[in-house]
KOLNU-59681 format. One record per atom (N, C-alpha, C, O): residue in three letters; residue number from 0; chain; x, y, z; atom name. Coordinates in steps of 0.02 Angstrom, whole numbers, padded with zeros to 5 digits, m for minus. Layout:
! KOLNU-59681
NODE  residuo  num  cadena      px      py      pz  atomo
NODE      ALA  NUM       A       X       Y       Z     CA
...
***
This chain:
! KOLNU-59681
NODE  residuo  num  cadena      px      py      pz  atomo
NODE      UNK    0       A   07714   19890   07423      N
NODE      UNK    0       A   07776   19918   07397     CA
NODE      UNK    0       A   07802   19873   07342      C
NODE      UNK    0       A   07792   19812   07345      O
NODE      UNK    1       A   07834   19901   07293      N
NODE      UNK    1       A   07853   19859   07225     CA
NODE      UNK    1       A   07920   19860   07243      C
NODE      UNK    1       A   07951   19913   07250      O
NODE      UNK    2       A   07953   19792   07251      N
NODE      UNK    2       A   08026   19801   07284     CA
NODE      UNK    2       A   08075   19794   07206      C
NODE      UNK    2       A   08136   19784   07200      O
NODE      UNK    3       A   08025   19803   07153      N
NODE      UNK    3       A   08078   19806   07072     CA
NODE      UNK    3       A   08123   19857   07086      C
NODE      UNK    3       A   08184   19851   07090      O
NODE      UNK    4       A   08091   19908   07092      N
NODE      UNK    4       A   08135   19974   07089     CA
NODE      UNK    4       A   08110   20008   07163      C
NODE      UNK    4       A   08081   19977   07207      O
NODE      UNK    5       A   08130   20081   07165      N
NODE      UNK    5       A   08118   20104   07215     CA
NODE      UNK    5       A   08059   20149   07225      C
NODE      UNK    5       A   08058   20196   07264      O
NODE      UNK    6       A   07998   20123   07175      N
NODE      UNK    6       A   07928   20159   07164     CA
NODE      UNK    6       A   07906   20152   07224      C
NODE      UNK    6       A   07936   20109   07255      O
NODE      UNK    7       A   07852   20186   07262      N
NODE      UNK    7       A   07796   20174   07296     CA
NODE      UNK    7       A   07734   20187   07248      C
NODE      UNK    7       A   07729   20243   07222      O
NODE      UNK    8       A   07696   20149   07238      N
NODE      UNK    8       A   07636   20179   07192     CA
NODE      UNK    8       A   07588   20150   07234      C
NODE      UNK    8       A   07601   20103   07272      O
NODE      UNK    9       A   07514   20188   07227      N
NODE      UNK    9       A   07453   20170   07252     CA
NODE      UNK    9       A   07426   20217   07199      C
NODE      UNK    9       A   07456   20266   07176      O
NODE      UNK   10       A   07356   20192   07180      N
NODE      UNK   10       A   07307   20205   07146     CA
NODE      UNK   10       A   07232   20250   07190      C
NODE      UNK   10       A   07210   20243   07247      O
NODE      UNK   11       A   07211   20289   07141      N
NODE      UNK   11       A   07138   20292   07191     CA
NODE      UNK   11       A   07133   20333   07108      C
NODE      UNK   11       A   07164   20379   07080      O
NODE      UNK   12       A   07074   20286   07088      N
NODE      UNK   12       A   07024   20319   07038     CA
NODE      UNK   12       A   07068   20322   06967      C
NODE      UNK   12       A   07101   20273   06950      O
NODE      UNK   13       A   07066   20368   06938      N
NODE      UNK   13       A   07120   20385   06878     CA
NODE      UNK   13       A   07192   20411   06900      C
NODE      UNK   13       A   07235   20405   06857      O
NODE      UNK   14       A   07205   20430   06943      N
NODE      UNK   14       A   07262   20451   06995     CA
NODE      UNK   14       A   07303   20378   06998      C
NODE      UNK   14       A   07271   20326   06989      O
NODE      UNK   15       A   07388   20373   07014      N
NODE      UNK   15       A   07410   20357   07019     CA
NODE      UNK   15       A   07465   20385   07067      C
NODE      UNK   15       A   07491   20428   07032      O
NODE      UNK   16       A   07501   20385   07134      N
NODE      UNK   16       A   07544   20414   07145     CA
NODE      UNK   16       A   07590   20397   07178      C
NODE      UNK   16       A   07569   20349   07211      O
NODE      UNK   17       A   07655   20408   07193      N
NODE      UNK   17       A   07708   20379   07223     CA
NODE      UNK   17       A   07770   20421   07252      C
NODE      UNK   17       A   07773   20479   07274      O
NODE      UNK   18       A   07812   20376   07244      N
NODE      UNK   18       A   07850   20415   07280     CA
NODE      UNK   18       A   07912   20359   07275      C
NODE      UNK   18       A   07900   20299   07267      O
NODE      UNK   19       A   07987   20389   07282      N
NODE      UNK   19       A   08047   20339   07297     CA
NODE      UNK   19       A   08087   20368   07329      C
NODE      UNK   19       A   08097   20428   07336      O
NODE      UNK   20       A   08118   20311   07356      N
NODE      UNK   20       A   08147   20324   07416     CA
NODE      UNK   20       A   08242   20310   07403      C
NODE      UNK   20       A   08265   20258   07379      O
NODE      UNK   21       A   08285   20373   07428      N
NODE      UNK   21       A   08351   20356   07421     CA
NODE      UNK   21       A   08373   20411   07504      C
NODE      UNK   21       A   08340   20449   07539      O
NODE      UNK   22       A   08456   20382   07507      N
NODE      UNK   22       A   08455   20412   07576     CA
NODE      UNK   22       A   08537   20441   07553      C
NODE      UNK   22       A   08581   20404   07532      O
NODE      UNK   23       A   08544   20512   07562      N
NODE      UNK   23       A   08612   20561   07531     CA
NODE      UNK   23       A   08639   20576   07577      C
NODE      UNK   23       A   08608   20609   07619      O
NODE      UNK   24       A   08706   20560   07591      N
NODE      UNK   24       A   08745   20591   07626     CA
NODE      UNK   24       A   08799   20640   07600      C
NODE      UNK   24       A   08829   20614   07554      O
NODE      UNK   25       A   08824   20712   07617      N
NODE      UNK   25       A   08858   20739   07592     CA
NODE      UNK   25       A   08856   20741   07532      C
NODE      UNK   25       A   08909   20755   07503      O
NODE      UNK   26       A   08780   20724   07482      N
NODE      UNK   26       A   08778   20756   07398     CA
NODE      UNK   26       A   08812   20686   07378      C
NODE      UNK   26       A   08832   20680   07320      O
NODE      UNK   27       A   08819   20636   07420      N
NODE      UNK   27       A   08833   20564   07388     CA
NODE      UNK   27       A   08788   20525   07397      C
NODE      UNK   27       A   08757   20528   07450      O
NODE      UNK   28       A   08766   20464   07335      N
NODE      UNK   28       A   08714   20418   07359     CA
NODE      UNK   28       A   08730   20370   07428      C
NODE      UNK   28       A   08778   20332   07421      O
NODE      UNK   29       A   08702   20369   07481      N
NODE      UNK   29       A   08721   20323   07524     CA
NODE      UNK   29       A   08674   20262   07514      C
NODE      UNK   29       A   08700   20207   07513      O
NODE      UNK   30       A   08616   20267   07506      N
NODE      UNK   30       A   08586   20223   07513     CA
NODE      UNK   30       A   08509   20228   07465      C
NODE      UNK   30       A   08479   20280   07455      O
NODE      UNK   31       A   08488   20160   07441      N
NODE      UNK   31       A   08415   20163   07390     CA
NODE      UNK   31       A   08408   20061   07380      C
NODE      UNK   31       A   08436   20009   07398      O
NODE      UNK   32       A   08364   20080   07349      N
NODE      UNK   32       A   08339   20006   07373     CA
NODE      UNK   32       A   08369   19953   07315      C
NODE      UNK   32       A   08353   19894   07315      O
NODE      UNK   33       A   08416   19983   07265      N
NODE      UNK   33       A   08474   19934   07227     CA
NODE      UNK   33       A   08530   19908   07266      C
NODE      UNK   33       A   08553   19851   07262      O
NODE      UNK   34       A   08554   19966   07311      N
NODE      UNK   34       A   08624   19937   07361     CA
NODE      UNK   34       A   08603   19901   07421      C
NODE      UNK   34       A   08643   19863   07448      O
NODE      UNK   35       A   08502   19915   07459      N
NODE      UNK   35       A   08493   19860   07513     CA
NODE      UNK   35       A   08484   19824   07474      C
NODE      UNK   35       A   08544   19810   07470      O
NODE      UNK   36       A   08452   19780   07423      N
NODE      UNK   36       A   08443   19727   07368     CA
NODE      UNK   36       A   08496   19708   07389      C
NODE      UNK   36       A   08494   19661   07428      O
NODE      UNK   37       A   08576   19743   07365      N
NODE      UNK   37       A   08648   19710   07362     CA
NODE      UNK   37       A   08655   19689   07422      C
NODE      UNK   37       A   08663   19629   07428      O
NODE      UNK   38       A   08654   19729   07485      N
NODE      UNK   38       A   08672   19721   07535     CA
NODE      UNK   38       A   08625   19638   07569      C
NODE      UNK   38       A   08646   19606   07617      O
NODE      UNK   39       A   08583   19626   07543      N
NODE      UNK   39       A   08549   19578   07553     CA
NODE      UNK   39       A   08556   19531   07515      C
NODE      UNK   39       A   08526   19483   07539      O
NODE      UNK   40       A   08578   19518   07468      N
NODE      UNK   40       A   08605   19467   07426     CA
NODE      UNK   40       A   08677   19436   07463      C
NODE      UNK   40       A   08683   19375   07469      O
NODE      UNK   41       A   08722   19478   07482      N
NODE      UNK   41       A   08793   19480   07495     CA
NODE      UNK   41       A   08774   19445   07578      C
NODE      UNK   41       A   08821   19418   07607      O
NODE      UNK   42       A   08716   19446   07608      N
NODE      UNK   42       A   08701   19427   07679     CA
NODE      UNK   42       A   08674   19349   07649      C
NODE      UNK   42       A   08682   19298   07682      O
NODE      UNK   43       A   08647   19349   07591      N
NODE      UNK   43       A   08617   19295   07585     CA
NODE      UNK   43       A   08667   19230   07560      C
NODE      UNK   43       A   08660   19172   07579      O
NODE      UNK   44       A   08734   19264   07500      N
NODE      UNK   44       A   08786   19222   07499     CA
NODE      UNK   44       A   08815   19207   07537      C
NODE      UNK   44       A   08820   19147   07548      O
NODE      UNK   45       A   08848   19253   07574      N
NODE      UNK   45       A   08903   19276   07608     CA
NODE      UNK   45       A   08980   19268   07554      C
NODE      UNK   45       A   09030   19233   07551      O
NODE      UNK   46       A   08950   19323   07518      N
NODE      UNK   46       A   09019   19339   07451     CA
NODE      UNK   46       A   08974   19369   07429      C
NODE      UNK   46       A   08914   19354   07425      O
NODE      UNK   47       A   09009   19427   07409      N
NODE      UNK   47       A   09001   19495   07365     CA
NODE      UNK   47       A   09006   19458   07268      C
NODE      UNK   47       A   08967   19469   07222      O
NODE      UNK   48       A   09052   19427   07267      N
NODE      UNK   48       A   09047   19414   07195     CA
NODE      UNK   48       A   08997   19363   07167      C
NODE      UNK   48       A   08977   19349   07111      O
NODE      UNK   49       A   08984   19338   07240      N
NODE      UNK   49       A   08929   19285   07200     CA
NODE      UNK   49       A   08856   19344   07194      C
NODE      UNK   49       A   08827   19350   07140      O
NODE      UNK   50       A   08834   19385   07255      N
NODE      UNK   50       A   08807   19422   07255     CA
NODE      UNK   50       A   08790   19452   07166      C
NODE      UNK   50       A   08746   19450   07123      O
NODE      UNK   51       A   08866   19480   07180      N
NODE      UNK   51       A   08867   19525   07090     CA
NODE      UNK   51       A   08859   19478   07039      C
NODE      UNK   51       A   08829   19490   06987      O
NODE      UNK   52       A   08883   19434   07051      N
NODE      UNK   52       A   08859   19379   06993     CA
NODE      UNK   52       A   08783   19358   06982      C
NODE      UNK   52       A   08755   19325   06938      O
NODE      UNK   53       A   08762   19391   07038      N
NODE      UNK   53       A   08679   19355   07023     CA
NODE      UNK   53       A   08642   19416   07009      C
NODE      UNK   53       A   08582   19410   06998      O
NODE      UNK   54       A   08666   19474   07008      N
NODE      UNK   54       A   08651   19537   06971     CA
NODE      UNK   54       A   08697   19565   06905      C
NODE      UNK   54       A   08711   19625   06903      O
NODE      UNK   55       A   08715   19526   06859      N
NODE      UNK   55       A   08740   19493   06820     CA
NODE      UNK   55       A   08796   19566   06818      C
NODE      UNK   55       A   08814   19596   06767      O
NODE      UNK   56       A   08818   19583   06892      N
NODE      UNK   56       A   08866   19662   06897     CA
NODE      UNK   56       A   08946   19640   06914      C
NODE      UNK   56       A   08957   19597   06957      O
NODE      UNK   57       A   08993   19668   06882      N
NODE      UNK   57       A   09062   19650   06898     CA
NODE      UNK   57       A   09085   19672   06962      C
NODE      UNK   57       A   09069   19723   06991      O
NODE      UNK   58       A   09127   19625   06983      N
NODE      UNK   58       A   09160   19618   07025     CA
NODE      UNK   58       A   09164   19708   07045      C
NODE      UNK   58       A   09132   19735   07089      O
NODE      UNK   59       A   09207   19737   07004      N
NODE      UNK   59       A   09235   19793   07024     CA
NODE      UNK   59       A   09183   19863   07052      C
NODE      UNK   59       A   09203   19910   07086      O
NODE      UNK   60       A   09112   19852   07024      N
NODE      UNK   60       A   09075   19883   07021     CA
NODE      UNK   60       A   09049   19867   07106      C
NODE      UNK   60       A   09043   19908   07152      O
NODE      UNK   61       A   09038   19803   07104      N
NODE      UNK   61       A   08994   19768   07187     CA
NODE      UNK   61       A   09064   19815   07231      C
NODE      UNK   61       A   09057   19866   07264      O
NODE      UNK   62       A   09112   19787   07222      N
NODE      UNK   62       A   09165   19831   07274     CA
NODE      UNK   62       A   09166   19921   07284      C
NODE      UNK   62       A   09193   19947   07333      O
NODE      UNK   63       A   09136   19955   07235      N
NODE      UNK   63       A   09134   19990   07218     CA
NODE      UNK   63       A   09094   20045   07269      C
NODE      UNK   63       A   09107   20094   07304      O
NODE      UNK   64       A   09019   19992   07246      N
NODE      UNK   64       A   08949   20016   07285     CA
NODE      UNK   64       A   08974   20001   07363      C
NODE      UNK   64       A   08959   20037   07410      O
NODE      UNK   65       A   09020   19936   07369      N
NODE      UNK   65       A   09019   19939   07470     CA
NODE      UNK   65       A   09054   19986   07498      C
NODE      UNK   65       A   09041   20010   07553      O
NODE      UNK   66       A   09118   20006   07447      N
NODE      UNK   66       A   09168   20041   07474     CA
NODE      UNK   66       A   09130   20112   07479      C
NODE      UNK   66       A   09152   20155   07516      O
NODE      UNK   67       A   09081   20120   07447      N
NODE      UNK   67       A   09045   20186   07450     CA
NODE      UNK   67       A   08999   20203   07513      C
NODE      UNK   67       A   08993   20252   07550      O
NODE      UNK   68       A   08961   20125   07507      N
NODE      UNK   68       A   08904   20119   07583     CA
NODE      UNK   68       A   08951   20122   07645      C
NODE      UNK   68       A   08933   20148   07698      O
NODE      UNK   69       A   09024   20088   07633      N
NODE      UNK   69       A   09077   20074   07680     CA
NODE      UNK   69       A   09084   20168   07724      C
NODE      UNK   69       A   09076   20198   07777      O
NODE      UNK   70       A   09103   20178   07657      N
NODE      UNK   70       A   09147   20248   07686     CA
NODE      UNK   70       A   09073   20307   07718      C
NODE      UNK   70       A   09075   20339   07771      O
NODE      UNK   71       A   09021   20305   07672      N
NODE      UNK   71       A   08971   20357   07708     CA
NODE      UNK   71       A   08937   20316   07758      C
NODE      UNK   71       A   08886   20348   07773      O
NODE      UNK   72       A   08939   20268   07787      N
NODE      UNK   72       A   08927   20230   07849     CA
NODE      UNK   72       A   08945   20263   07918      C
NODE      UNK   72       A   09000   20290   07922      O
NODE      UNK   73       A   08915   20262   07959      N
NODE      UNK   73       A   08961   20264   08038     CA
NODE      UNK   73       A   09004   20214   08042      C
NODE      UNK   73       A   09055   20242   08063      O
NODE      UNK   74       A   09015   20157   08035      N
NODE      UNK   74       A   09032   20086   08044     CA
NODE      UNK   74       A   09005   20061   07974      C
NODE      UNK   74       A   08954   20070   07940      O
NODE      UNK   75       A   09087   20011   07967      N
NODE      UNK   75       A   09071   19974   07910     CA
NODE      UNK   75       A   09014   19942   07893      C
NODE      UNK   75       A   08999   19907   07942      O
NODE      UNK   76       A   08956   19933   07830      N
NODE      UNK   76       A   08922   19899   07832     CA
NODE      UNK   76       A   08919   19822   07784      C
NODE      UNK   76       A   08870   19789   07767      O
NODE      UNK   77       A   08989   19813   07770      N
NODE      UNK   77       A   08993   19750   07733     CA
NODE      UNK   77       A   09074   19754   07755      C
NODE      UNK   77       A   09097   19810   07768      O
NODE      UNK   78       A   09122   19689   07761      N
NODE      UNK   78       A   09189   19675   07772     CA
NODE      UNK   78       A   09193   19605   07738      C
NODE      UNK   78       A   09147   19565   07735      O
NODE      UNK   79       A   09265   19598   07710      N
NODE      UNK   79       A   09288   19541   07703     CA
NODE      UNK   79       A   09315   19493   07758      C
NODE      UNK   79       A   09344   19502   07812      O
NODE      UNK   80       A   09290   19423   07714      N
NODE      UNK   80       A   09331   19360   07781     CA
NODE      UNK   80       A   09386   19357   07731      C
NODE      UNK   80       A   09381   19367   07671      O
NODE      UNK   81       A   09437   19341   07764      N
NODE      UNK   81       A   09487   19290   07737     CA
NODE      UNK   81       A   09475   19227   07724      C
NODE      UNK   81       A   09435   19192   07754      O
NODE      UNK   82       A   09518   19207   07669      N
NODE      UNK   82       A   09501   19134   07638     CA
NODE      UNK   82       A   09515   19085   07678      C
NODE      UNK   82       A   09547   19103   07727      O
NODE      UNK   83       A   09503   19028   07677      N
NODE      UNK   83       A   09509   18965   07700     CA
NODE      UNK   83       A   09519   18921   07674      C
NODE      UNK   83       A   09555   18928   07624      O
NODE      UNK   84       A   09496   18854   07690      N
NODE      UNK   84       A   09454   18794   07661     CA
NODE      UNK   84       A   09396   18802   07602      C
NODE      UNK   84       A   09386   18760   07558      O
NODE      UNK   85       A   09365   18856   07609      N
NODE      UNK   85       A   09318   18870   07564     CA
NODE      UNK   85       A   09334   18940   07564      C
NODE      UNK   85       A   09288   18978   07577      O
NODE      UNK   86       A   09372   18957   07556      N
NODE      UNK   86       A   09393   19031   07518     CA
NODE      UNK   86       A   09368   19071   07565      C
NODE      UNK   86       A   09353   19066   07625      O
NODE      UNK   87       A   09367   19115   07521      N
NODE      UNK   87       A   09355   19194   07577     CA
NODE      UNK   87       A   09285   19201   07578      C
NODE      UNK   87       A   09247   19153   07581      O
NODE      UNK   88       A   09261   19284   07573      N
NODE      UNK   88       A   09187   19292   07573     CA
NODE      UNK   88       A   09180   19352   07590      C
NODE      UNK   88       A   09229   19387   07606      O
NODE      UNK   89       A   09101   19380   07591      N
NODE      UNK   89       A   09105   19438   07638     CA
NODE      UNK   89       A   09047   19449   07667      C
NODE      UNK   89       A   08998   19428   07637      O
NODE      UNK   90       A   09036   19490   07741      N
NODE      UNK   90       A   08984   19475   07779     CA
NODE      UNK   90       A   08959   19550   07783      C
NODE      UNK   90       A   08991   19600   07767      O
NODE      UNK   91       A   08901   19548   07806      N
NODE      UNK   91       A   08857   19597   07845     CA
NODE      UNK   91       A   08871   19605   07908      C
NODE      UNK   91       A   08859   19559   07948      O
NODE      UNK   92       A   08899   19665   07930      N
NODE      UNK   92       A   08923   19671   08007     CA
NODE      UNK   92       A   08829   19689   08040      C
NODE      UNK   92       A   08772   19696   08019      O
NODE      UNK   93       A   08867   19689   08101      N
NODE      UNK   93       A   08794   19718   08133     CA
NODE      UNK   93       A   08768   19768   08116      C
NODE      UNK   93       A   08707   19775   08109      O
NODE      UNK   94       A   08821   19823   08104      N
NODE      UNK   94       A   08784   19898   08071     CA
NODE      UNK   94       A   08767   19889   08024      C
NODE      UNK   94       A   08721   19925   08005      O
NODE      UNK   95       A   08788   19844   07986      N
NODE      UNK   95       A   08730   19836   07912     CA
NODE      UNK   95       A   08679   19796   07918      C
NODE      UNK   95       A   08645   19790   07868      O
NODE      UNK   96       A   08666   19771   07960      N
NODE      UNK   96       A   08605   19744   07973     CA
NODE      UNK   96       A   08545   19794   08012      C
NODE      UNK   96       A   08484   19801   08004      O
NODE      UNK   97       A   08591   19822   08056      N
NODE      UNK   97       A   08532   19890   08104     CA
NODE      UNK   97       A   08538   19938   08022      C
NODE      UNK   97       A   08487   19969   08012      O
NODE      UNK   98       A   08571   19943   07987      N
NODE      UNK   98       A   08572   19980   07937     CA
NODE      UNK   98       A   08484   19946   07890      C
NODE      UNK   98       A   08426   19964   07899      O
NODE      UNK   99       A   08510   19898   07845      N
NODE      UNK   99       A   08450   19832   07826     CA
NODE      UNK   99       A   08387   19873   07869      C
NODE      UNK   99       A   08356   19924   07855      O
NODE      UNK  100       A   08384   19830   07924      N
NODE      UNK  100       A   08325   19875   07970     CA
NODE      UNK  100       A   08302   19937   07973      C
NODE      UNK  100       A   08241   19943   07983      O
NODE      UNK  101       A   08336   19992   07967      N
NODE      UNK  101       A   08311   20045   07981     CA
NODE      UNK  101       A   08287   20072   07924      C
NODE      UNK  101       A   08245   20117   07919      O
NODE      UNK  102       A   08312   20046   07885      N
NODE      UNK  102       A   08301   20082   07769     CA
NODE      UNK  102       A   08222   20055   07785      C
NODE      UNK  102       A   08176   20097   07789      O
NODE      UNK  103       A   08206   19965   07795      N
NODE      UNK  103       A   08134   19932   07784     CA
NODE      UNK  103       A   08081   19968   07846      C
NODE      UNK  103       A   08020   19969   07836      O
NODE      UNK  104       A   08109   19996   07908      N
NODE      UNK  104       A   08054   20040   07938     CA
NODE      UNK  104       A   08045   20095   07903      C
NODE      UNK  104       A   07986   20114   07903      O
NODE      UNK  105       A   08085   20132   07871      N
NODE      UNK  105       A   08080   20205   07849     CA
NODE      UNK  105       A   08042   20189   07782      C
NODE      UNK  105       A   08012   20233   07750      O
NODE      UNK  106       A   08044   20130   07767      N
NODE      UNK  106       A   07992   20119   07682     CA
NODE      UNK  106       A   07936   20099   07706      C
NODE      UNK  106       A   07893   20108   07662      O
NODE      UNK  107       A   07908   20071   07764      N
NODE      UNK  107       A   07854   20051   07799     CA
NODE      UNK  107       A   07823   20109   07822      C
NODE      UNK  107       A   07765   20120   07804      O
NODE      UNK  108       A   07850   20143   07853      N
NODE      UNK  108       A   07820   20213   07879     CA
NODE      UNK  108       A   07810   20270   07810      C
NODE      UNK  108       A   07770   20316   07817      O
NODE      UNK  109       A   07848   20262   07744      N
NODE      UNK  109       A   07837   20295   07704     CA
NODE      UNK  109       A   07780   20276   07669      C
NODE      UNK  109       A   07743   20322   07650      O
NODE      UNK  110       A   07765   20220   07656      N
NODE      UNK  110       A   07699   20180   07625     CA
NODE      UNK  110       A   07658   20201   07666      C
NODE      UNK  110       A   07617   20238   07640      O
NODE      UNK  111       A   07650   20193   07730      N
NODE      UNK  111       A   07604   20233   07754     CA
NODE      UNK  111       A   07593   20312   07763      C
NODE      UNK  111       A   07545   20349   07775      O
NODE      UNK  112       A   07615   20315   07759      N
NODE      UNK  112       A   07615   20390   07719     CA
NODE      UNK  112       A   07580   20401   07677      C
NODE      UNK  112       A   07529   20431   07692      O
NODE      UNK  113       A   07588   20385   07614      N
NODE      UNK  113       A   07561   20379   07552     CA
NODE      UNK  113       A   07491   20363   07554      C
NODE      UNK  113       A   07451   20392   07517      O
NODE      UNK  114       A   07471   20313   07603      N
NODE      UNK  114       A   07411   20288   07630     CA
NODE      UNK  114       A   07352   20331   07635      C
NODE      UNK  114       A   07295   20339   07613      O
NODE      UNK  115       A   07413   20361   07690      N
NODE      UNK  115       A   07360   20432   07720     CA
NODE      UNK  115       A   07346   20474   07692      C
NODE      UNK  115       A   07298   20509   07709      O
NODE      UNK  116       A   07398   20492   07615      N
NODE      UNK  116       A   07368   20550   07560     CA
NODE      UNK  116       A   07328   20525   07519      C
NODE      UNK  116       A   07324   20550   07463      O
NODE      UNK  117       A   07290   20471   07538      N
NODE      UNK  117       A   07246   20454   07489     CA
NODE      UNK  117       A   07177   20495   07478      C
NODE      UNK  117       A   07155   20504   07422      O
NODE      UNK  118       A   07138   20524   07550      N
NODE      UNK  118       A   07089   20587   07526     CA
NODE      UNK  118       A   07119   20644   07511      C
NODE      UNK  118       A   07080   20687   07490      O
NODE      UNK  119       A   07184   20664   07513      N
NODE      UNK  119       A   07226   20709   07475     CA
NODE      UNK  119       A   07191   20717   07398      C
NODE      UNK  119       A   07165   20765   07369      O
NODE      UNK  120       A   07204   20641   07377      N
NODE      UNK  120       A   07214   20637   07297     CA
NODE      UNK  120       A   07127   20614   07278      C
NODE      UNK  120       A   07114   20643   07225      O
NODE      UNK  121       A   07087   20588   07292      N
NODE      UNK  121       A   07036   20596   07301     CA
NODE      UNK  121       A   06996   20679   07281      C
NODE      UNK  121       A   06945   20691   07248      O
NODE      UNK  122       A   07027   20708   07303      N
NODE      UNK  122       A   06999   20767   07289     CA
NODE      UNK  122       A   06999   20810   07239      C
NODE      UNK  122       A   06962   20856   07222      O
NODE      UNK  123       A   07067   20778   07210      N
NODE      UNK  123       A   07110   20806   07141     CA
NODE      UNK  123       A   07035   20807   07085      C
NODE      UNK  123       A   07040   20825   07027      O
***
């Protein structure tokens, strides 16, 4: 899997084929592999702006994409801490983590997929 974008490609012969993966709720984007990227950056800071800062994306925009994953979520999947000693931040609740998890099985099981249409395309 090419985790640049949200391609699946495999080759067989002159053939090339793929496939990408996004997840819609109600005709809204909920989910594709730019916002788990985010959502995994923001687990890896713990802050959304440093996050957006390292996807050289504004502030308003990173708030933007959570408040979106936020609201088509069952349960929040990103929240703010309050500041401190070292300021505030923001975390990955558990549902965004069983969230995290369930996107990388459904791209695992989709690659294999793809796998299996390989005497599909073979035949082309």
């Amino acid at each position: 899997m090419n985790k640049s974008n949200d391609m699946f490609s495999k080759a067989v012969g002159d053939f090339t084929y793929g496939g990408r993966i996004w997840i819609d709720k109600d005709g809204k984007n909920f989910l594709g592999l730019g916002k788990i990227h985010f959502l995994e950056l923001i687990k890896q800071h713990g802050s959304m702006s440093k996050a957006a800062a390292s996807l050289n994306m504004s502030y308003s925009k990173a708030w933007g994409l959570v408040d979106s994953m936020n609201s088509l979520a069952r349960k929040p999947l990103v929240v703010k801490k309050t500041g401190g000693a070292g300021g505030g931040g923001a975390e990955i609740t558990e549902e965004g983590e069983r969230v995290l998890e369930l996107y990388w099985e459904f791209c695992r099981n989709f690659e294999l997929f793809l796998l299996e249409q390989r005497e599909v395309i073979e035949q082309l």
